[in-house]
C-alpha positions in Angstrom: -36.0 -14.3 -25.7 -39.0 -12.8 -23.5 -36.5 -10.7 -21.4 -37.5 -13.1 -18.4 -35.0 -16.4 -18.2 -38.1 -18.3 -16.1 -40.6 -17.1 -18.6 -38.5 -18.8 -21.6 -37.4 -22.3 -19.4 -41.4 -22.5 -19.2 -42.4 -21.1 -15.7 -46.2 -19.7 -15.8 -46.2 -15.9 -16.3 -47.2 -14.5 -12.6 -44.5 -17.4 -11.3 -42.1 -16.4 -14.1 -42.1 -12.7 -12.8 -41.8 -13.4 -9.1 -38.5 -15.9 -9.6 -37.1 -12.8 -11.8 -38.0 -10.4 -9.3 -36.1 -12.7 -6.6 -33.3 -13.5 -8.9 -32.6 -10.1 -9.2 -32.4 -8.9 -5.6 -30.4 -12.0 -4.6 -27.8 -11.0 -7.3 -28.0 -7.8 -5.5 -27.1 -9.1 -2.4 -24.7 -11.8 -3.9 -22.6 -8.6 -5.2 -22.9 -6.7 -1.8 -21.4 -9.2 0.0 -18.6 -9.6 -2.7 -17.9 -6.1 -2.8 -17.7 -6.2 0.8 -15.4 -8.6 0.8 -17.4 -10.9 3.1 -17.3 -14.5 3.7 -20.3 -16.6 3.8 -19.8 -16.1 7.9 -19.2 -12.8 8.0 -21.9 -12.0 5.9 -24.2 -14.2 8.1 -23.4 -12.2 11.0 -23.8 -9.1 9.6 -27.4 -10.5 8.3 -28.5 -11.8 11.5 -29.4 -15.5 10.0 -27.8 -18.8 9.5 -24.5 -19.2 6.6 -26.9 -21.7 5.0 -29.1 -19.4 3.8 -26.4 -17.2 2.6 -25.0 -19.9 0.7 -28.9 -20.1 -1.2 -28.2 -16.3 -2.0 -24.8 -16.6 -3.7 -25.5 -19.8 -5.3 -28.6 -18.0 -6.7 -30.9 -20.7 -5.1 -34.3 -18.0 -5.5 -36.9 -20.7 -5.3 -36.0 -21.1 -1.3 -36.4 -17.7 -0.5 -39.4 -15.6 -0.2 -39.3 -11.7 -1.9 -40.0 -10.4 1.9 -36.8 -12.1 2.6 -34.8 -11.0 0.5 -36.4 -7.2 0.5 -35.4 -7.5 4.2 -32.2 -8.3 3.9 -31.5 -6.1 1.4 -32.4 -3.5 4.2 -30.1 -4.9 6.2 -27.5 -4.5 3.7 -28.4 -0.8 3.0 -29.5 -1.2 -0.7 -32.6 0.6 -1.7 -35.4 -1.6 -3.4 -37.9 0.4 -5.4 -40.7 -0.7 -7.9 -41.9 0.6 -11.0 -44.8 -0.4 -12.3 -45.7 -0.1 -16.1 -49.5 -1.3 -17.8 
């Protein structure tokens, strides 16, 4: 295993990363809203945005949303993003 599930099921390299980096902050956000103990509604009020599209975040549905979405909504939701680069 390369460390990167998209990598493995065959996804180029650059597309590989940017599902992972998706995947990764829509789990975030999945376990934000569980720990707040949201509903899908709630949690689309909160958000500002339609209960559909939090349905594509908790069913981990990261090719329909963009990395500026989710970085924004993570915002919203008061979780810090950061980025580390490495050569």
């Amino acid at each position: 295993s390369s460390g990167n599930i998209f990598l493995d099921l065959g996804f180029p390299p650059h597309e590989a990363e940017v599902m992972l980096l998706r995947a990764r902050l829509a789990e975030a956000l999945r376990l934000w809203i569980e720990r707040e103990k949201l509903t899908q509604a709630q949690a689309s009020k909160r958000f500002g945005i339609a209960q559909p599209r939090v349905s594509e975040i908790t069913r981990g549905k990261v090719e329909l949303l963009s990395l500026d979405y989710l970085v924004g909504l993570c915002a919203k939701a008061g979780i810090s993003v950061g980025l580390r680069l490495a050569a």
